[in-house]
GULO-665097 format. One line per field, with one value per residue (C-alpha): residue number from 1; x negated, y, z; residue in three letters. Coordinates in steps of 0.5 Angstrom, whole numbers, plus 500, padded with zeros to 3 digits. Each point is the difference from the previous one (the first is absolute). Layout:
num	[NUM, ...]
c1	[X, ...]
c2	[Y, ...]
c3	[Z, ...]
residuo	[ALA, ...]
This chain:
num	[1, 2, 3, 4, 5, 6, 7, 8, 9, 10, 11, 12, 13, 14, 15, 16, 17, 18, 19, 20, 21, 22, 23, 24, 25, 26, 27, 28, 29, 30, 31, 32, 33, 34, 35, 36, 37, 38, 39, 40, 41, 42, 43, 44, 45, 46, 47, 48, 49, 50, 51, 52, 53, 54, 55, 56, 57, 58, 59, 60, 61, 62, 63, 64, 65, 66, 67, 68, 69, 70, 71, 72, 73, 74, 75, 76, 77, 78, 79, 80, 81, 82, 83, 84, 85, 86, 87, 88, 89, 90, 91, 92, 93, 94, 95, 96, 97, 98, 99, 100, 101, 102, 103, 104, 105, 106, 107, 108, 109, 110, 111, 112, 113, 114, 115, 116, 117, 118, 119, 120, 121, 122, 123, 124, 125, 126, 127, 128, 129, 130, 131, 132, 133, 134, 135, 136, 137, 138, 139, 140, 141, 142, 143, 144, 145, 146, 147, 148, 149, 150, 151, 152, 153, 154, 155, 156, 157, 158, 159, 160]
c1	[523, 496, 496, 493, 499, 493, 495, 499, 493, 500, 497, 495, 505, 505, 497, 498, 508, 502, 495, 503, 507, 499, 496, 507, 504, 502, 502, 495, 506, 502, 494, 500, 506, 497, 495, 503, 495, 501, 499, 496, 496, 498, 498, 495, 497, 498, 497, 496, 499, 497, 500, 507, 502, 497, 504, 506, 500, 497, 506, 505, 499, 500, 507, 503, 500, 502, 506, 500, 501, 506, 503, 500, 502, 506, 503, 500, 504, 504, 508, 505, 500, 498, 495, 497, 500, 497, 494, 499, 499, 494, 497, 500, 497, 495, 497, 500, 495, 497, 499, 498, 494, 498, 495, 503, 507, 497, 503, 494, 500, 497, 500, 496, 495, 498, 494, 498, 492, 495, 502, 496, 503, 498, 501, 497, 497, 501, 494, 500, 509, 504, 505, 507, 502, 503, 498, 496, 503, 495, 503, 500, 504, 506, 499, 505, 496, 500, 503, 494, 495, 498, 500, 492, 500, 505, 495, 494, 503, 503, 493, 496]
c2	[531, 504, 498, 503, 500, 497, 503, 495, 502, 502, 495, 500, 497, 504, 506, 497, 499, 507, 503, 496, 501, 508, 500, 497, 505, 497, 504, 499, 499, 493, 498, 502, 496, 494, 499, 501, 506, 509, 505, 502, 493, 502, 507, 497, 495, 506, 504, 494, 498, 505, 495, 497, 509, 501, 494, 501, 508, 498, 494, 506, 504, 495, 497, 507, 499, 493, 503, 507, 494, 496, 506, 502, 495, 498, 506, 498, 494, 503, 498, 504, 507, 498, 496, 506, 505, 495, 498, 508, 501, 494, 502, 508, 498, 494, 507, 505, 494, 500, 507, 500, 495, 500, 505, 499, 503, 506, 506, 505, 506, 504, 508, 504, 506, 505, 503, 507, 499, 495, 496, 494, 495, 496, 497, 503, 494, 503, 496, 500, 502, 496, 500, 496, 503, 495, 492, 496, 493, 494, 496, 499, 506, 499, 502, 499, 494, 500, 493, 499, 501, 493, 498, 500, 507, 501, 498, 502, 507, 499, 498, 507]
c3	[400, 495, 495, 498, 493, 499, 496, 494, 496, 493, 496, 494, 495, 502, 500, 493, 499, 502, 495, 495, 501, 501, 493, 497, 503, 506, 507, 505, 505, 495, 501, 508, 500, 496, 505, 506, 501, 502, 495, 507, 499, 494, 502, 505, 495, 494, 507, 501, 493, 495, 494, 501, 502, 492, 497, 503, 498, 493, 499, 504, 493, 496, 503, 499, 492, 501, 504, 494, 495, 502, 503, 493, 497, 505, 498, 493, 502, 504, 499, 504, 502, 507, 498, 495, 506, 506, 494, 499, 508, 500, 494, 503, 505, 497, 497, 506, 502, 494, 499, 508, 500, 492, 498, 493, 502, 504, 497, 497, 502, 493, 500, 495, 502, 496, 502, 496, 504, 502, 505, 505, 502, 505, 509, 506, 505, 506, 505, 507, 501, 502, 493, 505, 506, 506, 500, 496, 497, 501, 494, 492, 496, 495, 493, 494, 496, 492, 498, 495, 506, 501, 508, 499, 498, 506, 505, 497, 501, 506, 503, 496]
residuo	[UNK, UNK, UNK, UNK, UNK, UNK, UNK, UNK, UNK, UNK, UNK, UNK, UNK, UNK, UNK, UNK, UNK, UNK, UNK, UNK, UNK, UNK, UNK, UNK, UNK, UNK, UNK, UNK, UNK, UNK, UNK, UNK, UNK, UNK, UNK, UNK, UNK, UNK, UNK, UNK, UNK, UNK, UNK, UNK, UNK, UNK, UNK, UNK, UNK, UNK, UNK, UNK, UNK, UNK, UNK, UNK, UNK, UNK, UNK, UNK, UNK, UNK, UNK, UNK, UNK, UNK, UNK, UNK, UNK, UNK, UNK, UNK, UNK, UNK, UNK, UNK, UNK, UNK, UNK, UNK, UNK, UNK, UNK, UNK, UNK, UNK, UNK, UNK, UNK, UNK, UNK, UNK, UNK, UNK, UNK, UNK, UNK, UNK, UNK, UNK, UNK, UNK, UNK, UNK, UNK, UNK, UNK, UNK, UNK, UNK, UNK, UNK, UNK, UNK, UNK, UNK, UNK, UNK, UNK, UNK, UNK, UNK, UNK, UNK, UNK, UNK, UNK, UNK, UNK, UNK, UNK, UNK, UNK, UNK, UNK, UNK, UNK, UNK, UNK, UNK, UNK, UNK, UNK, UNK, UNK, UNK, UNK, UNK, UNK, UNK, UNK, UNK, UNK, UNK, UNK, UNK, UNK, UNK, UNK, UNK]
């Protein structure tokens, strides 16, 4: 006889739970587990829900420089050489996140031009082409969030 998972609705409080616990830097798949939820789950409830999709992007940002912080400071402590190496392994990885999802730990790219004449600098819009071949997607584009944005300028715009 097999068993049928049975779909279990995400609730407002935990929705509030998963933000909280990712802006201190838990994992999504800790809190998952902590409610008996899937990641899947909580895939479909940002799709439906774009304020509860807002603050969990704003709340996984802040999470990464939770997690940056004690990985840092776990490597300070750490005792043993073995203890050392797997602390250096998280926090490699706590800043490959950062560095991934934070605009402040994007790499610039600076290049110095010498011009010798005038120059214009500018943008063509092009009107009436179509600028991306292949489908269109009907859903909310991904952007790397600035920290110090608030989650109402995030909003406000995304709805722009």
């Amino acid at each position: 006889m097999t068993k049928t998972k049975r779909k279990i609705k995400i609730t407002d409080k935990v929705k509030q739970d998963i933000i909280d616990g990712m802006s201190q830097g838990s994992m999504l798949l800790d809190l998952c587990n902590k409610h008996n939820i899937s990641r899947s789950g909580v895939w479909r409830a940002r799709q439906n829900d774009e304020q509860f999709d807002l603050d969990f992007e704003h709340a996984a940002t802040t999470g990464i420089l939770s997690f940056l912080d004690d990985a840092r400071q776990n490597l300070e402590n750490a005792n043993s050489r073995d203890e050392i190496l797997k602390r250096k392994e998280i926090l490699r990885h706590a800043e490959w996140m950062a560095e991934k999802r934070l605009v402040m730990f994007q790499p610039m790219q600076r290049a110095e031009v010498k011009v010798d004449g005038p120059m214009v600098i500018g943008w063509q819009t092009i009107d009436n082409e179509t600028v991306f071949g292949g489908e269109s997607l009907n859903t909310r584009a991904r952007k790397f969030i600035d920290i110090q944005e608030s989650p109402q300028k995030i909003t406000a715009s995304n709805n722009v």
